[in-house]
Structures are given as structure tokens and as C-alpha cells.
DSSP file (Angstrom, degrees, kcal/mol; ACC not computed):
  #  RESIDUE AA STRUCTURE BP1 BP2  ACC     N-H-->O    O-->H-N    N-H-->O    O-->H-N    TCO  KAPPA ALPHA  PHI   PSI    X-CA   Y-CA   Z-CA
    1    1 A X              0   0    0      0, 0.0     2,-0.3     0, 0.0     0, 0.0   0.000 360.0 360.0 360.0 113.4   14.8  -37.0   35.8
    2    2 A X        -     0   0    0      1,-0.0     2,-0.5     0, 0.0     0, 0.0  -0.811 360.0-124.9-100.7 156.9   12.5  -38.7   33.0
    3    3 A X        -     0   0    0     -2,-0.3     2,-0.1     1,-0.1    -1,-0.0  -0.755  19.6-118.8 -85.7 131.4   12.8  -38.3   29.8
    4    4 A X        -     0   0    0     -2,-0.5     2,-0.1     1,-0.0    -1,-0.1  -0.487  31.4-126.2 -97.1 126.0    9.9  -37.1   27.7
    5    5 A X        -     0   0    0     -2,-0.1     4,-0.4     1,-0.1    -1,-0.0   0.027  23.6-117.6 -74.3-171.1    8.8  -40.0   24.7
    6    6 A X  S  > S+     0   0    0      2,-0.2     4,-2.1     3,-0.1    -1,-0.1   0.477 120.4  62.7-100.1 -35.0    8.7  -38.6   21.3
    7    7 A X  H  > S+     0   0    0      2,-0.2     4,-2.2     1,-0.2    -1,-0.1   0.707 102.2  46.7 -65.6 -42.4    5.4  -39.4   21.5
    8    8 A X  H  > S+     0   0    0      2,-0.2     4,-2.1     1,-0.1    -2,-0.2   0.889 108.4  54.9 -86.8 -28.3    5.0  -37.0   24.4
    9    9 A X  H  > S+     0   0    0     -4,-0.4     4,-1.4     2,-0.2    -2,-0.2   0.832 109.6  45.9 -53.9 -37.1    6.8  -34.3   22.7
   10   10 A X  H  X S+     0   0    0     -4,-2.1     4,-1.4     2,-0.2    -3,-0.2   0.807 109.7  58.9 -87.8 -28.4    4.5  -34.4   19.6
   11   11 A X  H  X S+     0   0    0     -4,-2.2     4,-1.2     2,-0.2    -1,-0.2   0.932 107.4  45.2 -62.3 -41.5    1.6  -34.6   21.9
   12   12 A X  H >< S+     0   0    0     -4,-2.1     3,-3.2     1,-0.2    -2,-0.2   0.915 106.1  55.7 -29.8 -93.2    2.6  -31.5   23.3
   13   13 A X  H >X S+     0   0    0     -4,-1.4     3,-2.4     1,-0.3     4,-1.7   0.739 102.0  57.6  -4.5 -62.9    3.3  -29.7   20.3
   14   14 A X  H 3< S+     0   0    0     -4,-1.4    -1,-0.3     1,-0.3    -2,-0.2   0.895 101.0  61.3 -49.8 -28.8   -0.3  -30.4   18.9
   15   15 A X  T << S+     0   0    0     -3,-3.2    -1,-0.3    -4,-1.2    -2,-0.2   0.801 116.6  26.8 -72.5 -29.0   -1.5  -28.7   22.0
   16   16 A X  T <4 S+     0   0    0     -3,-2.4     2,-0.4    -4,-0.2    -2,-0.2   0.188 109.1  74.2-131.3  -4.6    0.3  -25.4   21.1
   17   17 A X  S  < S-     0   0    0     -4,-1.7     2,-0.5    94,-0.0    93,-0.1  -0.940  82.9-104.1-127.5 159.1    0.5  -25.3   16.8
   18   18 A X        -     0   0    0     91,-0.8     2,-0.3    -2,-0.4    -3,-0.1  -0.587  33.7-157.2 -68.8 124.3   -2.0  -24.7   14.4
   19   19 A X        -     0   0    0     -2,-0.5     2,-0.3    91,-0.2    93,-0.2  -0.777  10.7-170.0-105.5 150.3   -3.0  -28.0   12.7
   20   20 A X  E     -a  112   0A   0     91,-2.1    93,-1.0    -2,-0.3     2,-0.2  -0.854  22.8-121.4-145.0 159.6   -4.7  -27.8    9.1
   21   21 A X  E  >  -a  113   0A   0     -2,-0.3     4,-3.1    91,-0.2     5,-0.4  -0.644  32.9-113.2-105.1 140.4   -6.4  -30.5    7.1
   22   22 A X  T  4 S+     0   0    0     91,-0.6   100,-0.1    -2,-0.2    90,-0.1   0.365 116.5  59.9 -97.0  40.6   -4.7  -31.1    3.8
   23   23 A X  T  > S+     0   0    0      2,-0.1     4,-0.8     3,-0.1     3,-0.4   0.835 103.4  51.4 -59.2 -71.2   -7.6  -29.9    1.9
   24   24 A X  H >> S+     0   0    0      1,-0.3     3,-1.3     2,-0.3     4,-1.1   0.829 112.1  49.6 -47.6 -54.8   -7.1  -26.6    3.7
   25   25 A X  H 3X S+     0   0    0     -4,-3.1     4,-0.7     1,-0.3    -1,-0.3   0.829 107.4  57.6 -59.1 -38.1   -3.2  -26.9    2.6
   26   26 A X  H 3> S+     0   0    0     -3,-0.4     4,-2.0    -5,-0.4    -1,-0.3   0.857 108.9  41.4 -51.3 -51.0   -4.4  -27.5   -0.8
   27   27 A X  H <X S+     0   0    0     -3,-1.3     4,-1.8    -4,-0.8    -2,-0.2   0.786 110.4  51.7 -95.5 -27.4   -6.2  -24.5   -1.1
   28   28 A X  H  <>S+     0   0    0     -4,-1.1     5,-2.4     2,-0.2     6,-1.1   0.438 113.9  53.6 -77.4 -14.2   -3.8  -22.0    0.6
   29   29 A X  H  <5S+     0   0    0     -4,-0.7     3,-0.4    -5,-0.3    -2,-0.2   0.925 107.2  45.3 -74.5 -66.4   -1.4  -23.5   -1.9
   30   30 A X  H  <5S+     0   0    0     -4,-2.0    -2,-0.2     1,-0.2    -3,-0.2   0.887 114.5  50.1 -35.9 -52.0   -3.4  -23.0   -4.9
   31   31 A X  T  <5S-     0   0    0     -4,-1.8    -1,-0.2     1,-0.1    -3,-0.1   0.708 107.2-125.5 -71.5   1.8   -4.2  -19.3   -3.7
   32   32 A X  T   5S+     0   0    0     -3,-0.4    -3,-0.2    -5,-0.1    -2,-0.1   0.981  74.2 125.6  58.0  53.7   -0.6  -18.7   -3.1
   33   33 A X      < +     0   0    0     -5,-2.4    50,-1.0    49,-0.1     2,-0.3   0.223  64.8  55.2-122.4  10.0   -1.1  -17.6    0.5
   34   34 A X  E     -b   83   0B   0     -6,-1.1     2,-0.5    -5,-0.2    50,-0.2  -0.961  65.0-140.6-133.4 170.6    1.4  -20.1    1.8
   35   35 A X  E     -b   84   0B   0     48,-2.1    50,-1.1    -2,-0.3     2,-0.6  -0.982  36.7-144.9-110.7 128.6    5.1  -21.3    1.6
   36   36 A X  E     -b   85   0B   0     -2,-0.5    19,-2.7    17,-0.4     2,-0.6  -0.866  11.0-160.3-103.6 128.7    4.9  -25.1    1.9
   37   37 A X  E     -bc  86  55B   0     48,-0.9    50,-1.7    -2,-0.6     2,-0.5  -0.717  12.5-171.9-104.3 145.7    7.3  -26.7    3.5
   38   38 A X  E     +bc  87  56B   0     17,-6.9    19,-1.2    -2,-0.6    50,-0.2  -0.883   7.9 178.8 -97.4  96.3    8.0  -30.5    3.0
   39   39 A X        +     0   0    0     48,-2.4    20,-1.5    -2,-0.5    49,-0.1  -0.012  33.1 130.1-102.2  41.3   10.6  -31.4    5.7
   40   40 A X        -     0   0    0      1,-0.2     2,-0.1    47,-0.1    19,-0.1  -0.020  67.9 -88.7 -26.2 159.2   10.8  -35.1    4.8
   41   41 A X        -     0   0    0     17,-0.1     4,-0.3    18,-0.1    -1,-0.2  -0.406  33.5-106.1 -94.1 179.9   14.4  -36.5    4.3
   42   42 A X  S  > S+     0   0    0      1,-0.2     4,-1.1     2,-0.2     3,-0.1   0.500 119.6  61.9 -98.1   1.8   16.1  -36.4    1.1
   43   43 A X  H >> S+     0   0    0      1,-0.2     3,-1.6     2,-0.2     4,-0.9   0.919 106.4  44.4 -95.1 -81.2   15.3  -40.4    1.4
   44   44 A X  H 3> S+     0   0    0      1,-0.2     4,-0.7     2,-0.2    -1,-0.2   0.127  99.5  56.8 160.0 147.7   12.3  -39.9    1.5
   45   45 A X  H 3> S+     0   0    0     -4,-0.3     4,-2.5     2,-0.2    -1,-0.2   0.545 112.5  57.3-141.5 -60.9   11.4  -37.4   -1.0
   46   46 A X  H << S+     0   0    0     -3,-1.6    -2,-0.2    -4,-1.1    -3,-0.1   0.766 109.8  35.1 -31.7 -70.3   13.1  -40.0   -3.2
   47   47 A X  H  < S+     0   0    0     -4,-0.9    -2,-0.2     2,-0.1    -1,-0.2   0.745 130.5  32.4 -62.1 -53.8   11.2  -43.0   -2.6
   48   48 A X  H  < S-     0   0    0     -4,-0.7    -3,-0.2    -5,-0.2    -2,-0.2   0.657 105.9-115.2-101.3 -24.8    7.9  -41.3   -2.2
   49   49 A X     <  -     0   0    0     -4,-2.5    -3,-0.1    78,-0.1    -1,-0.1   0.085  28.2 -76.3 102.4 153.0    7.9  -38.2   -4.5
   50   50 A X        -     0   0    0     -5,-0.1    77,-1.7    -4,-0.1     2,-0.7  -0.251  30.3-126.6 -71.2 161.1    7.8  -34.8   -4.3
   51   51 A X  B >   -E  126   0C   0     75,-0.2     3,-1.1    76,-0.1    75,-0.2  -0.974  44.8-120.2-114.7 118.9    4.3  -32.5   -3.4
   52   52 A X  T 3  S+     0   0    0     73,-1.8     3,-0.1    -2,-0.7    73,-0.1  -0.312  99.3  30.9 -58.9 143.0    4.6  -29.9   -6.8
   53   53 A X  T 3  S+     0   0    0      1,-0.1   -17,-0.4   -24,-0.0     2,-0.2   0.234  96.5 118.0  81.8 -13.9    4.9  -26.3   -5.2
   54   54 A X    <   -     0   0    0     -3,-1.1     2,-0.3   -19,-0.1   -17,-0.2  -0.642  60.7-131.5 -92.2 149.3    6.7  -27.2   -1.9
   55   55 A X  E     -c   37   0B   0    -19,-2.7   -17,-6.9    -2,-0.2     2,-0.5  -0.649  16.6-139.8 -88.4 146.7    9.9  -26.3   -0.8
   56   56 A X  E     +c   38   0B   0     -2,-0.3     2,-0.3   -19,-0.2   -17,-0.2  -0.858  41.1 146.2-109.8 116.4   12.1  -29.0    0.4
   57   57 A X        -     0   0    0    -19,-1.2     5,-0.3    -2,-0.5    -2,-0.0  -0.759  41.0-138.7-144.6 105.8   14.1  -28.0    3.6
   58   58 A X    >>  -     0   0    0     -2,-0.3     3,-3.3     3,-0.1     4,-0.8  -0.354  24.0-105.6 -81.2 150.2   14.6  -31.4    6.1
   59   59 A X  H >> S+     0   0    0    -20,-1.5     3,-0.8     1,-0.3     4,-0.5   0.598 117.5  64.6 -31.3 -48.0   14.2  -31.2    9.5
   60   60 A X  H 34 S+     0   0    0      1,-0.2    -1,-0.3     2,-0.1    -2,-0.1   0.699 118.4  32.0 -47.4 -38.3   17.5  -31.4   10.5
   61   61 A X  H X> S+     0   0    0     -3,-3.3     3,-1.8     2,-0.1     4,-1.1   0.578  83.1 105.3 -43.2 -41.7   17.9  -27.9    8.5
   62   62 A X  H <X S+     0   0    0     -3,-0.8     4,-1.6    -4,-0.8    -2,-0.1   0.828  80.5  50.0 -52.9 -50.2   14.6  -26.3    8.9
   63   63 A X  H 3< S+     0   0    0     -4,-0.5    -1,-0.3     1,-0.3     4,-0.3   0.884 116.1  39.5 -87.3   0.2   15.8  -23.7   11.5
   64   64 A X  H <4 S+     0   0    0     -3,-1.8    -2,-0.3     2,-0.1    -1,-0.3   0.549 119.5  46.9-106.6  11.7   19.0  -22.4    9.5
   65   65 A X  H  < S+     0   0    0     -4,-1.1     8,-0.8     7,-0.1    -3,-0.2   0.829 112.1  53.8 -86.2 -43.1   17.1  -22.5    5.8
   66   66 A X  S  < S+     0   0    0     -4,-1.6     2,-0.3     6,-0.1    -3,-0.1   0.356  71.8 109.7 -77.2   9.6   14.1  -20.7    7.1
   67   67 A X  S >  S-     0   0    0     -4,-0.3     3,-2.1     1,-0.1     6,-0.1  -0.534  76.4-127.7 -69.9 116.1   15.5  -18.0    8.5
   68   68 A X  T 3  S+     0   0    0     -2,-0.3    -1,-0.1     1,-0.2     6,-0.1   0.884 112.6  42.1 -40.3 -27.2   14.4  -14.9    6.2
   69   69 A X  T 3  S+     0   0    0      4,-0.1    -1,-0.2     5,-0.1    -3,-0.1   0.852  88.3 104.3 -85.3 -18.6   18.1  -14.0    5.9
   70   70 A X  S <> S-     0   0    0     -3,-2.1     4,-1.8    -5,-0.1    -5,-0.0  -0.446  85.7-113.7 -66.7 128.5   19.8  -17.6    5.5
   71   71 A X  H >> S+     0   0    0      2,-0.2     4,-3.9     3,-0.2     3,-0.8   0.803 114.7  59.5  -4.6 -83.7   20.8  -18.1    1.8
   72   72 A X  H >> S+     0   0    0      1,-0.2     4,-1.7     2,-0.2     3,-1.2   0.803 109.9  48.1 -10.5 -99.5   17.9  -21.2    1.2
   73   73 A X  H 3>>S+     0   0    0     -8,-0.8     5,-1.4     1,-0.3     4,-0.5   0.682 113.1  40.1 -11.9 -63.3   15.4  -18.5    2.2
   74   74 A X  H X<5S+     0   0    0     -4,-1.8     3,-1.0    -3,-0.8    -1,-0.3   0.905 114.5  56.5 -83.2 -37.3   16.6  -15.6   -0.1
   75   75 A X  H <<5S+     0   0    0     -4,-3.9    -2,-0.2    -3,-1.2    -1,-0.2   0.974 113.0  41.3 -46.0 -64.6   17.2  -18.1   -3.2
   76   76 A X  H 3<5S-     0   0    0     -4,-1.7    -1,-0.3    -5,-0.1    -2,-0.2   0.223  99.3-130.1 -57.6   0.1   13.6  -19.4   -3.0
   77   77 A X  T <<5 -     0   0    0     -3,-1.0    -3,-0.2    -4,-0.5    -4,-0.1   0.850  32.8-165.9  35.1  61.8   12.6  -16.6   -2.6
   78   78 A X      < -     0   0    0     -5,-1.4     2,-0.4    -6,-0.1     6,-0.1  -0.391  27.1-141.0 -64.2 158.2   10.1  -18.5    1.2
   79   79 A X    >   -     0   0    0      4,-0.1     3,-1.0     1,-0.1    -1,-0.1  -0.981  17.6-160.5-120.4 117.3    8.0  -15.3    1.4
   80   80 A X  T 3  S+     0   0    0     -2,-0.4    -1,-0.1     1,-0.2    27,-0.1   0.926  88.7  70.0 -78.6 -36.0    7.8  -14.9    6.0
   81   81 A X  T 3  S+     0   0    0      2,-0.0     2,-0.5    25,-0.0    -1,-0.2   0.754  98.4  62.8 -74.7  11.8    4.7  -12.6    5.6
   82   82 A X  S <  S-     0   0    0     -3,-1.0   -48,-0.2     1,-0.1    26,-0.1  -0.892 102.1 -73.7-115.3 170.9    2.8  -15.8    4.4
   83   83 A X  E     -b   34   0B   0    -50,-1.0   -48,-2.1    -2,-0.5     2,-0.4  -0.032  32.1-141.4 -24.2 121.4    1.9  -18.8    5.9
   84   84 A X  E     -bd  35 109B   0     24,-3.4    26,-1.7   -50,-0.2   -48,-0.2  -0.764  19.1-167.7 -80.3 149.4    4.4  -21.5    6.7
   85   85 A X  E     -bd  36 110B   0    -50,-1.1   -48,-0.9    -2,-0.4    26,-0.2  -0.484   8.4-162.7-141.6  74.3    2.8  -24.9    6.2
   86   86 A X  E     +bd  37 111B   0     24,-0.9    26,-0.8   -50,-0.2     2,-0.5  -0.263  17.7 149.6 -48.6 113.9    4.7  -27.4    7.4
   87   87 A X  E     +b   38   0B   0    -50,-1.7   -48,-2.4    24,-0.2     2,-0.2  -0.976  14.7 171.6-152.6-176.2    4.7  -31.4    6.8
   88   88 A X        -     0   0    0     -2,-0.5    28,-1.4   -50,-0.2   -48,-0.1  -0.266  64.0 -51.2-141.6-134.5    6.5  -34.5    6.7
   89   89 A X  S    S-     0   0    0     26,-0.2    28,-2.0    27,-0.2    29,-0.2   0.905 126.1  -3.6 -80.7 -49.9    5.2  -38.1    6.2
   90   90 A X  S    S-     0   0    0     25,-0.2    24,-1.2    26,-0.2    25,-0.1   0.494 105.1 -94.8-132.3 -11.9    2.4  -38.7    8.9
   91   91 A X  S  > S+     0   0    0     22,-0.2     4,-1.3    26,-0.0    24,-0.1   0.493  95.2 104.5 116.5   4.1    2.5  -35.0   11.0
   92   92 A X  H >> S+     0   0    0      2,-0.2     3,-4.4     3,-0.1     4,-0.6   0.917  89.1  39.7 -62.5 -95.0    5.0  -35.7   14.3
   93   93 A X  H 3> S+     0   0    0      1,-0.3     4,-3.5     2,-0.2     5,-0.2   0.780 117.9  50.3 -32.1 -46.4    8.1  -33.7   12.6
   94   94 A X  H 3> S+     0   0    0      1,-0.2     4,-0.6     2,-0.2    -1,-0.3   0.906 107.3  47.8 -76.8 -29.2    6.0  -31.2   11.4
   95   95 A X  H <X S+     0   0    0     -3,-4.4     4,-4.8    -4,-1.3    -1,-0.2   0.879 114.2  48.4 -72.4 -21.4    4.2  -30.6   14.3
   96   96 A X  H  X S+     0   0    0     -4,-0.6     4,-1.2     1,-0.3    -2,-0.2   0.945 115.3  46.2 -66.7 -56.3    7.6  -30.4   16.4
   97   97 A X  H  X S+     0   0    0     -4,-3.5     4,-1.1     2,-0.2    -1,-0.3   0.583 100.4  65.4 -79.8   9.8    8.8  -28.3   13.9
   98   98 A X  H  X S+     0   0    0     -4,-0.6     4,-3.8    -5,-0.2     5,-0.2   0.831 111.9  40.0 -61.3 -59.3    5.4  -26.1   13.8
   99   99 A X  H  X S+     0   0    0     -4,-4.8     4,-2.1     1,-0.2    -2,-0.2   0.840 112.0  59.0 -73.2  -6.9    6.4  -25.0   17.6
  100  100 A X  H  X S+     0   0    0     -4,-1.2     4,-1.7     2,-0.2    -1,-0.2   0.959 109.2  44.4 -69.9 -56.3   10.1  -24.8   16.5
  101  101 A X  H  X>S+     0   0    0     -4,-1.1     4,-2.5     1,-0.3     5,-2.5   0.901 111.1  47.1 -64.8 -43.9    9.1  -22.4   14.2
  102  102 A X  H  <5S+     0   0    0     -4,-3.8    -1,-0.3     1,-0.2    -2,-0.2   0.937 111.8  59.5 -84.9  -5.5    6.7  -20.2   16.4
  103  103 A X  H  <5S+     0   0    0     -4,-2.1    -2,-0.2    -5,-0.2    -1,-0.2   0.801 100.3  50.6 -15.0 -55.0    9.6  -20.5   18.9
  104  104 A X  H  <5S-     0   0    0     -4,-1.7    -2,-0.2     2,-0.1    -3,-0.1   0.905 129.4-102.0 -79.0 -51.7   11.8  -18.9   16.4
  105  105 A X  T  <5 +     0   0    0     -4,-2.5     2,-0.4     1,-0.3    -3,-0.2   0.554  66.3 149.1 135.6  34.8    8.8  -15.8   16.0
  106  106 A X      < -     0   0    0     -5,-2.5    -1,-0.3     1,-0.1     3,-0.2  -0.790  33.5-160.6 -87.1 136.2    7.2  -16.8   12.9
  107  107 A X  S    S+     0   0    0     -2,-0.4     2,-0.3     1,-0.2    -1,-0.1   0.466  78.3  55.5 -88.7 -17.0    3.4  -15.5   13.4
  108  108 A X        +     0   0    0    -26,-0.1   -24,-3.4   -28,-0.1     2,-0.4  -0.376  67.3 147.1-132.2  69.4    1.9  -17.8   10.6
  109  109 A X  E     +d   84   0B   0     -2,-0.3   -91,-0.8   -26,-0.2   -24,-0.2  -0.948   7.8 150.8-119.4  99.7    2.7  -21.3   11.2
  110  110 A X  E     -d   85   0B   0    -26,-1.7   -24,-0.9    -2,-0.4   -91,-0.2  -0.195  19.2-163.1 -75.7-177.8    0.4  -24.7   10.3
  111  111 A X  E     -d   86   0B   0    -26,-0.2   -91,-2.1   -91,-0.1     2,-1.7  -0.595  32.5 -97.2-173.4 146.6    1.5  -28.2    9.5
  112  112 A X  E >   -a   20   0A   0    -26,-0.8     3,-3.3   -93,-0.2     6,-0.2  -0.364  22.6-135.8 -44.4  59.8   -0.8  -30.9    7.8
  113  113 A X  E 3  S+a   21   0A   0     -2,-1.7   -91,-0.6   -93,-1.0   -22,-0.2   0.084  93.4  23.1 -20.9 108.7   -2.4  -33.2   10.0
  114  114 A X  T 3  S-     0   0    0    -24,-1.2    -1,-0.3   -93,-0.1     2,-0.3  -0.555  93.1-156.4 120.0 -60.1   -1.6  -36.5    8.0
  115  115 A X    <   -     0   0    0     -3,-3.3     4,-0.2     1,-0.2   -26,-0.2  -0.826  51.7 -10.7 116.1 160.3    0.8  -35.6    6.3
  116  116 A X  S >> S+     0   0    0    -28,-1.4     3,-2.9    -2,-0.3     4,-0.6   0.954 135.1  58.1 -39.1 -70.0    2.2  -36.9    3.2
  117  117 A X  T 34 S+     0   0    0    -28,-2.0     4,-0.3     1,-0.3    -1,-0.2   0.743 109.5  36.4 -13.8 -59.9   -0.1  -39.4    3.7
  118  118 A X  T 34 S+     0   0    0     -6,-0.2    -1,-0.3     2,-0.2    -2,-0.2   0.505 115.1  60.9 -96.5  -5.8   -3.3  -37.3    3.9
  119  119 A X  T X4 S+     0   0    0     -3,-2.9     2,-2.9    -4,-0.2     3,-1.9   0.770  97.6  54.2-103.3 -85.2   -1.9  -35.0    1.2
  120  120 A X  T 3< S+     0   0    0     -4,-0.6     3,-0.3     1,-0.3    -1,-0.2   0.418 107.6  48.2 -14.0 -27.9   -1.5  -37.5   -1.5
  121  121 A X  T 3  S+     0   0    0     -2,-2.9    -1,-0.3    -5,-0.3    -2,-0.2   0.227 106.1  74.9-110.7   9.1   -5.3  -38.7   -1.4
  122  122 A X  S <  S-     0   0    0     -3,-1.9    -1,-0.2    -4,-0.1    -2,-0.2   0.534 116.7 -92.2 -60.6 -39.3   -5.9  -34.9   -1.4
  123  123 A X  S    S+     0   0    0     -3,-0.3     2,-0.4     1,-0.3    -3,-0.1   0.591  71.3 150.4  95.6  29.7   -5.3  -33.7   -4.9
  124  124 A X        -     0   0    0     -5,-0.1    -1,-0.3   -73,-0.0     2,-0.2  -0.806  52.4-117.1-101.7 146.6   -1.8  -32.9   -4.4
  125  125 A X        -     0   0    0     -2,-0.4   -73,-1.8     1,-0.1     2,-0.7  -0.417  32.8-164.7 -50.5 131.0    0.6  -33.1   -7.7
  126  126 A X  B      E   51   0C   0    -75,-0.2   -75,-0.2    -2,-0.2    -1,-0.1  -0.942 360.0 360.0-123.3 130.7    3.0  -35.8   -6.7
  127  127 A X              0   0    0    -77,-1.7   -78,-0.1    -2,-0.7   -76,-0.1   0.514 360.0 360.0-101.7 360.0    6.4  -35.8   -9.0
């Protein structure tokens, strides 16, 4: 049996979720047509700063807070008939969790190609 790299997983993924430029994330933010998710670790979030407007849910979480019914969800009021817009640091996790998510049966799923990374040189607030 081999085992499939991480590297091969994420290529996969890319092959099957919607990837967005974080311009594009930028702008669906602004209009309020997406929930943006950061799924970075709480580390870091810490270290590197928060993207103003995002919900923080880390990967290790992501599929029981995004579930419309899961506490997380109903606090924050994530709204499922908009967009998810997933990222993390450089776009792996996010794309993994892009297919996680259209797994799950969410119909409106991105994540940032870049990244944190690409979103910072972007015009996103970072606190």
C-alpha cells in the first residue's frame, strides 16, 4: 500500500476546489458576500496577527465549528448561504479543507491561493 505525501494530497485537492486570489477574497469580504475563514493555529494567529473580518476556526476544528448547527456557527452567526473562504498561512490546509468542506455539502467553497502570505500584501487589515 503507499501512502499518499501531503504534498500529493494538496495536489489533489487543488484539482477539485475553487482557488481565489486574495484580491478576489478582499473584495467578497468587503461586499459581505463571504464568511472568511482563517484556519491557522491559535499559534499562529498569535505570532502573525489576525486578518480583521475573519472568523478564526483551526483546522483541527473546522468540520465541528462549521457545521450550521454547531454552537461556533450559531454564535458567529457563519452565514452557509454565502461563500466560505477558506485560508491558512501559504494555501495547503486550506485547500484540504476546501474539499473537506465540499465533502461535507457546502455548495460555496474557495480558499486563498497564498494565503496569509498573499493576503497581507493585499490590503487586508492585519491586528
Amino acid at each position: 500500500m503507499a501512502i499518499k505525501s501531503s504534498q500529493t494530497l494538496v495536489a489533489e485537492a487543488l484539482k477539485s476546489v475553487k482557488t481565489i486570489s486574495a484580491d478576489e477574497a478582499l473584495k467578497l469580504t468587503n461586499e459581505n458576500k463571504c464568511n472568511l475563514i482563517d484556519i491557522r493555529d491559535a499559534m499562529e494567529l498569535q505570532k502573525m496577527g489576525a486578518v480583521e473580518k475573519s472568523f478564526h476556526i483551526s483546522r483541527g476544528l473546522l468540520e465541528f465549528s462549521i457545521h450550521p448547527e454547531s454552537a461556533y456557527a450559531q454564535r458567529e452567526k457563519l452565514d452557509p448561504n454565502k461563500e466560505m473562504v477558506l485560508f491558512c498561512a501559504a494555501g495547503g490546509r486550506s485547500a484540504l479543507a476546501a474539499k473537506t468542506l465540499n465533502e461535507m455539502g457546502f455548495e460555496k467553497v474557495s480558499h486563498v491561493g497564498g494565503g496569509f502570505a498573499a493576503m497581507k500584501n493585499s490590503g487586508f487589515k492585519i491586528s
